[in-house]
N, C-alpha and C positions, 0 to 999 in steps of 0.2 A: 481526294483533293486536299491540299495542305493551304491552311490557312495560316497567314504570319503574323502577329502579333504586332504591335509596335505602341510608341504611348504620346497622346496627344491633352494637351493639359491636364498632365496627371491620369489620366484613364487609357484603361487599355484599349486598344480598338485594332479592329482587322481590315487591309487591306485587297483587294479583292488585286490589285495592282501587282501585288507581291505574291500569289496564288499559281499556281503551273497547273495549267489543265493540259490533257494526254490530247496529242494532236498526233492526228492519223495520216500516212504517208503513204501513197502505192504509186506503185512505177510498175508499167505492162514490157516486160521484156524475159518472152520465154527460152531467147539464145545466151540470155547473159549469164554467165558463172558466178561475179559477187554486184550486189549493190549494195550502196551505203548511202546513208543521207549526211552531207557537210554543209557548214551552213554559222554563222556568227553567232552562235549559239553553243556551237564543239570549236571555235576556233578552227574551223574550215578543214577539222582531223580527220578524215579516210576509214578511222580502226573502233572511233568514239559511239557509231551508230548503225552497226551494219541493219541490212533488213534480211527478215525472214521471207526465201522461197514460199508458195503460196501453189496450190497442187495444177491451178490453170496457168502457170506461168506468168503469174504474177508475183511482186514483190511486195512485204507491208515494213511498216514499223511504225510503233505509238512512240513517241517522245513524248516528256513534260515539256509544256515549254509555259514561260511567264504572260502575260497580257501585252501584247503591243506587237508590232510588225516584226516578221525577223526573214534575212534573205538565206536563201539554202541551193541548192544544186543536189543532181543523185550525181555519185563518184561510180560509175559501171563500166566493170574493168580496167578500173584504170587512167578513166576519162570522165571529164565534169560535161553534165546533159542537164540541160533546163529541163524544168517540168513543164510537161504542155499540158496539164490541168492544172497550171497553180492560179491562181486570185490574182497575182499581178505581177509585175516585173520593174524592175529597180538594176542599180547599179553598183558595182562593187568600187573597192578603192581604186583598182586600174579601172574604173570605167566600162569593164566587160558585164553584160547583163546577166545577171542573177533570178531567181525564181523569189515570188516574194508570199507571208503567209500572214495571215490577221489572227492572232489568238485573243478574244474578248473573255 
């Protein structure tokens, strides 16, 4: 875990705010060829996150990511899939629903 530093009346003090903890990702799709995770996080990039095959035909990947809400989709083959286990769902800038994730 990376703790960030910063200075509050003179003294240093650490943010828990500014901290990336490894957020865990799986997607069940043992026909799929590539999955990636995109998401306002990578700038919604395809190539920034792919996941690792997993031997039951499952997919994983840990990202850091920072404390606060962040929305994501899996990119599988090619195509954006909400996650049907994510925590909750929100909206992107076109209004299309996004998978949504809580990192405390």
């Amino acid at each position: 875990m990376l703790l960030e530093k910063y200075t509050l009346g003179g003294k240093d003090r650490y943010s828990a705010k500014r901290t990336n903890r490894p957020t865990n990702f799986m997607f069940i799709d043992a026909q799929a060829q590539s999955v990636s995770v995109i998401g306002d996080f990578n700038n919604w990039t395809p190539d920034a996150h792919p996941m690792r095959r997993l031997p039951d035909g499952g997919w994983h990947a840990q990202i850091p990511l920072c404390h606060g809400h962040h929305r994501y989709l899996f990119y599988v083959d090619g195509r954006q899939v909400l996650d049907p286990r994510a925590q909750g769902m929100a909206r992107n800038e076109k209004n299309e629903k996004v998978s949504l994730v809580a990192v405390s």
